[in-house]
C-alpha positions in Angstrom: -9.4 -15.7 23.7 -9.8 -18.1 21.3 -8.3 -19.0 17.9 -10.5 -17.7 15.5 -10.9 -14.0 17.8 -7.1 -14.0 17.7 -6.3 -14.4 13.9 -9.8 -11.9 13.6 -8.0 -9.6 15.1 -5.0 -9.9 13.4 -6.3 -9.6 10.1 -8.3 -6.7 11.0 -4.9 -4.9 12.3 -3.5 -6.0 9.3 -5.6 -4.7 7.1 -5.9 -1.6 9.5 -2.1 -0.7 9.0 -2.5 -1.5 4.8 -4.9 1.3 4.6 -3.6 3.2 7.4 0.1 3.5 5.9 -0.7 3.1 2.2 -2.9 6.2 2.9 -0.3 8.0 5.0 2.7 7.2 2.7 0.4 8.8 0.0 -0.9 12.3 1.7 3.1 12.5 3.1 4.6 12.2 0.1 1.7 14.0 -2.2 2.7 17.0 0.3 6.2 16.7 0.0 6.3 16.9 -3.6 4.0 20.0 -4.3 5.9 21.9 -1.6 9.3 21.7 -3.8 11.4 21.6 -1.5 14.0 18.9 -3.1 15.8 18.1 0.7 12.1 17.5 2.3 11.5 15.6 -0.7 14.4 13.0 -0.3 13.9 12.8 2.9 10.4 12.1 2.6 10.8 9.4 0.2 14.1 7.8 2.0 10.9 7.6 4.8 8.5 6.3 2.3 10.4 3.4 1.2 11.3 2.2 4.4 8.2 2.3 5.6 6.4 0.9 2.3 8.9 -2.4 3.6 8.1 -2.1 7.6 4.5 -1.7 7.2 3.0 -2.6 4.3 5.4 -5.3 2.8 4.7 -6.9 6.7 1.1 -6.3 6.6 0.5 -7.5 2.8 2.2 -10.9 3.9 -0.1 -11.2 7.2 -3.3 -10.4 4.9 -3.6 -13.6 3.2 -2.1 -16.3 5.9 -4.8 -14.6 8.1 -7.4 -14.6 5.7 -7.2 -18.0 4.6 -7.2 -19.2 8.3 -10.4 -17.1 8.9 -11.7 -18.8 5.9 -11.2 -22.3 7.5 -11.6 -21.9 11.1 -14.9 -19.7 10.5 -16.9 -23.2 8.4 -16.7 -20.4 5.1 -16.6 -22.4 1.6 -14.2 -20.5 -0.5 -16.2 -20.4 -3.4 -18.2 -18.0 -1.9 -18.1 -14.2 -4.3 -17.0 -12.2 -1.9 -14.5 -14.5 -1.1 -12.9 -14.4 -5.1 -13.7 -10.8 -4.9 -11.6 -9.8 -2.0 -8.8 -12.3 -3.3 -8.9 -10.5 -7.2 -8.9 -7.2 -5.1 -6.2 -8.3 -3.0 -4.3 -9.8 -6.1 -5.0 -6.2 -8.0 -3.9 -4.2 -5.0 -0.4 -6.4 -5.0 -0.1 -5.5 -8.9 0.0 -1.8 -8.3 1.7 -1.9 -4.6 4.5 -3.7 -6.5 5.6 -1.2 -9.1 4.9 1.9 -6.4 8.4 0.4 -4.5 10.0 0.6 -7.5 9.0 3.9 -8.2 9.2 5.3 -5.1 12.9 4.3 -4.9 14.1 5.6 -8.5 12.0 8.7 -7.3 14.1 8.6 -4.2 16.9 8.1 -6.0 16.5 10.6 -8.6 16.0 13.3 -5.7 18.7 12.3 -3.7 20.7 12.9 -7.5 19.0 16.5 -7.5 19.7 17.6 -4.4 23.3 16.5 -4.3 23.9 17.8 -7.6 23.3 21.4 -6.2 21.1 22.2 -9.2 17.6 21.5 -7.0 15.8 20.8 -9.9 14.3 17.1 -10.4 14.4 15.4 -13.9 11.3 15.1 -15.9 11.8 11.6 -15.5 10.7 12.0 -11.7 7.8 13.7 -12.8 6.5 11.1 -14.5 7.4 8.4 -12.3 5.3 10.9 -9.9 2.0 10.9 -12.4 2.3 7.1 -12.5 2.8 6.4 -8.7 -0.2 8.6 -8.3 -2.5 6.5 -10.7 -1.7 3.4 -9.3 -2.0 4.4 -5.9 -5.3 5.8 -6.3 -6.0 2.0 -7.9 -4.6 0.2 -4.9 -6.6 2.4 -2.6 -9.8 2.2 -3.9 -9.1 -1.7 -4.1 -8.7 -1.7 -0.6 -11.4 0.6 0.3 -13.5 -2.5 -1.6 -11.8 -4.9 -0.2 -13.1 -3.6 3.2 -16.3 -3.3 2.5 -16.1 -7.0 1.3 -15.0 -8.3 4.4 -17.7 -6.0 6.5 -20.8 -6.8 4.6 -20.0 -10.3 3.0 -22.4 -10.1 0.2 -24.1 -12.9 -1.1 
């Protein structure tokens, strides 16, 4: 196989596990918080936040190195759109996937507080750390979603 099939495939697997596990991490944890179950709830988001650093923190890295080297060893000119499109995408999908860690650990944090306290009820604080998670991970995956179709049809 040669050099430019090998990092090809390891951006595609990249980006394969980005919209894989951001869109897992989101139905998972969606599910575990309109159940309201606080102990499923902790546990789901202890599970959320590791993964969010396995997967996606590993993947996002992997995205542009691979990128970039696809750029150069495929003769592309970086000032092609699509190019600057993906990268503003990319940059966009960073500025939300950011702030979702920190949510999703003070929301981890907040129901691990809950359901220790023996009350089972979470703050309202967690609800709206839940209403802004939401919003920006419906951001990040549309983003993506573009970002895909960006490096599929390479518009002009």
């Amino acid at each position: 196989m040669d050099l430019y099939l090998a990092v090809k495939f390891l951006h595609i697997a990249g980006a394969a596990i980005l919209l894989g596990t951001g869109l897992g991490i989101a139905f998972v944890l969606f599910m575990a918080d309109r159940v309201g179950n606080i102990e499923a709830l902790a546990t789901t988001l202890r599970h959320v936040v590791i993964a969010d650093y396995v997967f996606t923190a590993t993947a996002a890295i992997l995205q542009p190195v691979t990128g970039l080297a696809l750029v150069h060893l495929g003769g592309f000119s970086l000032d092609q759109t699509w190019i600057w499109a993906s990268i503003v995408l990319y940059l966009l999908v960073g500025a939300c996937w950011l702030p979702v860690i920190v949510l999703q650990t003070r929301m981890r944090d907040l129901a691990d507080a809950a359901l220790h306290s023996g009350q089972n009820l979470l703050p309202p604080l967690y609800h709206r750390l839940m209403r802004i998670w939401f919003a920006l991970g419906w951001t990040a995956f549309l983003s993506v979603l573009a970002i895909f179709w960006l490096m599929v049809a390479k518009p002009t």
